[in-house]
N, C-alpha and C positions, 0 to 999 in steps of 0.2 A: 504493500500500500504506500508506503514511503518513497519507493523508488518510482512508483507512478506519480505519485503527487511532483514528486523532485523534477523527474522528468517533463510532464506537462507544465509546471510554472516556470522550467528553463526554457522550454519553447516557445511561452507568452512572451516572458522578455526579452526574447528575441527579436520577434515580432513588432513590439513595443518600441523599443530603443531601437530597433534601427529605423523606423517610420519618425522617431522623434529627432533621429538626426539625420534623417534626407530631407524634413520639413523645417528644421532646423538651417539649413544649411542654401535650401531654397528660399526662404526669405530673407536670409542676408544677402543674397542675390535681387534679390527684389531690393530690397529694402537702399541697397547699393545705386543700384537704376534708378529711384525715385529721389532727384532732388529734394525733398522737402521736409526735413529733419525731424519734423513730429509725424509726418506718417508713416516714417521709415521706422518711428520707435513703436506706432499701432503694429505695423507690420511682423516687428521682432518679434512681440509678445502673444498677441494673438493668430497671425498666420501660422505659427509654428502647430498650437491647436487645434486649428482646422482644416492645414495640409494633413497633421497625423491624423488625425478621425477622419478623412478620405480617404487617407490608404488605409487604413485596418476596414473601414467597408468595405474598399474592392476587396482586399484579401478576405475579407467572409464570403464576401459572392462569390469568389473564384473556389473557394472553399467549400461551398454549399453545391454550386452546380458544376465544379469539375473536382473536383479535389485535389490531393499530392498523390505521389506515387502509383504503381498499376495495380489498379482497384476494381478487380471483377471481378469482386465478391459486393462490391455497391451498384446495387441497377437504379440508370438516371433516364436514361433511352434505349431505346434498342431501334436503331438503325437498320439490323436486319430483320424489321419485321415489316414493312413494305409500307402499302396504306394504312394501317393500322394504329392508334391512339388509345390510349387506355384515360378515363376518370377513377380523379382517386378524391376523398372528402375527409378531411382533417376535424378533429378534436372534438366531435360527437360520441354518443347521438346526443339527439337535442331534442326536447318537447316542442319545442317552437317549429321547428326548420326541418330536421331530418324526416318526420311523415310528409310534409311538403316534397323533399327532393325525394324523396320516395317515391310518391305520384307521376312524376315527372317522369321518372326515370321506367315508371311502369308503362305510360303512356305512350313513350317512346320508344318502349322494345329495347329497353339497354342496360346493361349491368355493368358496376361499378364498383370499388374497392372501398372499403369505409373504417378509415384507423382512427380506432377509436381507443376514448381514454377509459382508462376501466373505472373510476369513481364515477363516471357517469355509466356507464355499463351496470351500475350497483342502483343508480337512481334510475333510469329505464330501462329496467329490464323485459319490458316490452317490445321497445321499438328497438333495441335489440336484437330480440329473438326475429324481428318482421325483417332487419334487414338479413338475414340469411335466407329465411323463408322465402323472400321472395327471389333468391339465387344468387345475391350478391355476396361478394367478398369480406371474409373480415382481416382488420391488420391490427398489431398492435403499436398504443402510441403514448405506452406510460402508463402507469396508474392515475399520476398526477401532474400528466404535464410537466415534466420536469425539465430544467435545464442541463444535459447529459452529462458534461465536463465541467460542470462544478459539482457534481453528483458525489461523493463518495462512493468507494466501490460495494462495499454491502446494500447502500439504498439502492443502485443501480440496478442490481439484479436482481434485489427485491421486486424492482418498480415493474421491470422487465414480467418475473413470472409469477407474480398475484395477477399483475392483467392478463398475462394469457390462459390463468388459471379462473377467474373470473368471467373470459368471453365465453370458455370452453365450457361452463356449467350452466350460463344462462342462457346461452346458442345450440349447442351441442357442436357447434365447430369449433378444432384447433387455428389458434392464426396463424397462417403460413409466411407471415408479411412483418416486418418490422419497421417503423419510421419514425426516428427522433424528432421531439419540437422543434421545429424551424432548424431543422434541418440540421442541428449540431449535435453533430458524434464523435466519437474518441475510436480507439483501437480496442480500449476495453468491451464498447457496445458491438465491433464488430464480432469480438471472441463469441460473448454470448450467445448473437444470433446464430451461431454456427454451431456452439454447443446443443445451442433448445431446436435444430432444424427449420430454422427461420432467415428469408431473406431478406437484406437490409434494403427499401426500396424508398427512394430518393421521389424528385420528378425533374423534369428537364423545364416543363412552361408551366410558369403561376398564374395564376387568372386574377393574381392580387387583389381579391375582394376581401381581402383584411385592413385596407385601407379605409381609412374614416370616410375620406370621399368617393369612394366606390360607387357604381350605380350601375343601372341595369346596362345600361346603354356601354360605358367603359367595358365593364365584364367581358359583353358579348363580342365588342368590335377587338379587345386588344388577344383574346383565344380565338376567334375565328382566323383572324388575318395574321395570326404570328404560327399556328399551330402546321405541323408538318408529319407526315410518318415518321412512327418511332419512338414518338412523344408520351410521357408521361403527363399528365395533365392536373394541376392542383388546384383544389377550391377547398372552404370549411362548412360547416355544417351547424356549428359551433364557436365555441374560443373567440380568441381575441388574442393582438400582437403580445402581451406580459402577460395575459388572466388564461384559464381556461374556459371560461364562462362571459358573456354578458354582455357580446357585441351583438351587432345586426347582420342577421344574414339574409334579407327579402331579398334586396337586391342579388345575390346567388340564386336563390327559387325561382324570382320570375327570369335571369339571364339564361339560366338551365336550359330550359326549351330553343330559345331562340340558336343558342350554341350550339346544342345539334343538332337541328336542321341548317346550321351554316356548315358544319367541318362537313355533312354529308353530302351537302350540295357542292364543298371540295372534293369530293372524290374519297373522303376518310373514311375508315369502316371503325368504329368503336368496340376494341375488345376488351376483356378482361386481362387481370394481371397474369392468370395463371396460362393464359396463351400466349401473352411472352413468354413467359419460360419458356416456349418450345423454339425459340430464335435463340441463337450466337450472340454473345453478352460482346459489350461493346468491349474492342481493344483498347484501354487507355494507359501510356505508356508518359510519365510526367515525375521529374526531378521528386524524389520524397524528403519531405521535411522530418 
């Protein structure tokens, strides 16, 4: 436990300090080019803050949607599955929302992956049980939403198999599927899924309707026209960017529909997770951190 904790906060400061001295180092540059002696001291102080919190964001996006090292044991895409798109629905079920995409999703002929957090698995254990019933997928996504890598390793695996010990009694499915909150994993989450026969599964396009200003309309336009075979596809059901609970998800319900009758009239066909698996995991091959 020691030697991971040591490990992973050597790698933050890595991370850390060297973002704080390439932004460091850029606005004395800046600051150098600008005549004018008091904006070049704004510049010092502050530029240096918010060149380094632009690079540790890219390095989480690049983080979240490609990772380090060659990682095909993480499915983000799968490229060789042709026309093919999978919907996946984060940090449900929900009383609110999840019978809603339900409907939708019945109405439309379409099945979908649904990782869910098991505290709420324990609150609807209904709708739950309906989304298997009606043939959809389950994944697991925590017990409580957690954030992975500040996890300690006993809660982790705690968190990991009470939920899938919870999906599995009130579903009667095993989840085959694992997926960290926003997308942050360590090496330890990947062991486990490999211990409990679970794959780690990512997405490659967000439908980013966990933004405040989301709306039906953004939804639909930015997954129809960005969406490509191969794609993973994310939306929530649920949650909220810090909370597991207590955002709005209309605007995902009524976008649901409209999105696929848009990817289909692209040419997309909508499968399940579990028919990727039967395609060639993406080759990615990237310097490991």
């Amino acid at each position: 436990m020691f030697v991971d904790l040591f490990v992973r906060g050597l790698i933050m400061m890595i991370f850390v300090s060297g973002s704080v001295v390439i932004s460091y180092y850029t606005t004395r540059l800046i600051a150098y080019l600008v005549p004018i002696a008091r904006i070049s001291e704004i510049l010092l102080w502050s530029g240096t803050v918010i060149i380094s919190a632009a690079l540790l964001m890219g390095i989480a996006y690049y983080y979240v949607y490609h990772g380090f090292g060659i990682q095909t044991d993480i499915i983000r895409r799968r490229p060789s599955a042709g026309n093919k798109v999978v919907l996946t629905f984060d940090d449900g079920p929900s009383r609110e929302y999840t019978p809603d995409i339900l409907k939708v999703l019945a109405e439309k002929g379409v099945k979908a992956t649904f990782f869910m957090v098991g505290s709420h698995v324990e609150k609807y254990p209904g709708i739950a049980k309906q989304i298997i019933e009606e043939g959809h997928e389950a994944g697991n996504h925590t017990y409580g939403h957690i954030t992975v890598p500040n996890s300690p390793p006993p809660q982790l695996a705690a968190q990991i198999m009470r939920t899938n010990l919870v999906i599995l009694q009130t579903t009667g499915a095993y989840p085959q599927y694992l997926r960290p909150p926003r997308g942050l994993y360590d090496m330890r989450m990947r062991r486990i899924a490999k211990l409990l026969g679970q794959e780690l599964v990512l997405w490659s396009l967000s439908s980013q309707d966990w933004q405040s200003r989301a709306s039906k309309a953004s939804i639909t336009r930015r997954v129809v026209e960005r969406a490509k075979g191969g794609d993973i596809i994310l939306f929530h059901d649920s949650g909220s960017l810090l909370s597991s609970e207590g955002a709005n998800r209309k605007p995902t319900v009524e976008a649901l529909g409209p999105i696929i009758d848009g990817l289909r009239a692209r040419g997309l066909e909508i499968a399940t997770t579990q028919e990727f698996m039967e395609y060639p995991a993406e080759q990615s091959r990237r310097l490991s951190v």
